[in-house]
SESETI-825828 format. One line per field, with one value per residue: residue in three letters; y negated, z, x negated of N, C-alpha, C in turn. Coordinates in steps of 0.1 Angstrom, whole numbers. Each point is the difference from the previous one (the first is absolute). Last residue first. Layout:
BEGIN
resn c(ALA ...)
n.v c(Y ...)
n.w c(Z ...)
n.u c(X ...)
ca.v c(Y ...)
ca.w c(Z ...)
ca.u c(X ...)
c.v c(Y ...)
c.w c(Z ...)
c.u c(X ...)
! end
This chain:
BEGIN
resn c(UNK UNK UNK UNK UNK UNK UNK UNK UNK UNK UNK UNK UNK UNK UNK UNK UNK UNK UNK UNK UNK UNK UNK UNK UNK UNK UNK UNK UNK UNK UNK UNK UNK UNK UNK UNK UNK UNK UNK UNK UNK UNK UNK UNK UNK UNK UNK UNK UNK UNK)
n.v c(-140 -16 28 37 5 2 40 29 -10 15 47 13 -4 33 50 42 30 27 -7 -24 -47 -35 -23 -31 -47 -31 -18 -26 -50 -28 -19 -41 -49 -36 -20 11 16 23 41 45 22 27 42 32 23 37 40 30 29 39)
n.w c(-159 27 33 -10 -14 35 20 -26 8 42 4 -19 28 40 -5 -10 -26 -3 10 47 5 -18 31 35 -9 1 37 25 -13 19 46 13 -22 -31 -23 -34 0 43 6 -18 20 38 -8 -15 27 24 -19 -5 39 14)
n.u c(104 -43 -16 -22 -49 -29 -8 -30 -38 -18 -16 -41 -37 -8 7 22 51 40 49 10 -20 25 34 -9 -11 41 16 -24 3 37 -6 -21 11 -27 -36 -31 -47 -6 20 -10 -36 7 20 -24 -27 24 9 -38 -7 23)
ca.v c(3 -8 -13 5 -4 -13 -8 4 -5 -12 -4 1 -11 -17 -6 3 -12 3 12 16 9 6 11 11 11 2 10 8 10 8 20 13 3 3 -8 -7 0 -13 -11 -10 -3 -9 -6 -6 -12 -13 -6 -4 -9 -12)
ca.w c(-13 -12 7 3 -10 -4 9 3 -14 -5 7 -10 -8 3 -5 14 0 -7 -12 -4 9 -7 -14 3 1 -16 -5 6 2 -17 -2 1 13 3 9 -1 -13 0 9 -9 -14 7 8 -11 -10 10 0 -12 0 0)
ca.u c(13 6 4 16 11 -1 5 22 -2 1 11 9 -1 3 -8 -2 -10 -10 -1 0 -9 -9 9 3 -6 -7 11 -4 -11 9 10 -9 6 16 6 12 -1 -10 6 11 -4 -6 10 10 -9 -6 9 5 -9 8)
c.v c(5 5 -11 -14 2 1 -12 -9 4 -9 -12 -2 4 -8 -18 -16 -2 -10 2 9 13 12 5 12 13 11 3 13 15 4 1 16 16 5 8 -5 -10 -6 -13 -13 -9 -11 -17 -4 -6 -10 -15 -13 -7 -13)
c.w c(7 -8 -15 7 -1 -15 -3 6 -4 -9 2 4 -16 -10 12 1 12 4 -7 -14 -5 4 -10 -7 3 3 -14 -8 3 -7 -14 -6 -1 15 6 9 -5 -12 -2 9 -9 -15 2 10 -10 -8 8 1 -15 0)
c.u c(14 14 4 5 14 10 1 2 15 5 9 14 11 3 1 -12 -9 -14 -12 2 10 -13 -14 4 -4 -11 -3 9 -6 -13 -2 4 -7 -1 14 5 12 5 -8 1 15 -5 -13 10 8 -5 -2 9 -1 -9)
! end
């Protein structure tokens, strides 16, 4: 979970957004798979956008 952590913390700096709905994005992506920080990120930045 140490993945999830750094991308949680990483979207947050990046948007300013709200931690949960962060947390809720990265979440979904950690369990289908994904273990990467920095790719984790990158989903995550582009789910928050779109």
């Amino acid at each position: 979970m140490d993945a999830q952590r750094i991308a949680v913390d990483a979207l947050v700096a990046l948007t300013d957004c709200d931690r949960e709905a962060a947390v809720a994005f990265i979440r979904k992506f950690y369990l289908a798979g994904v273990r990467d920080p920095k790719r984790l990120t990158f989903k995550g930045l582009q789910a928050l956008r779109g």
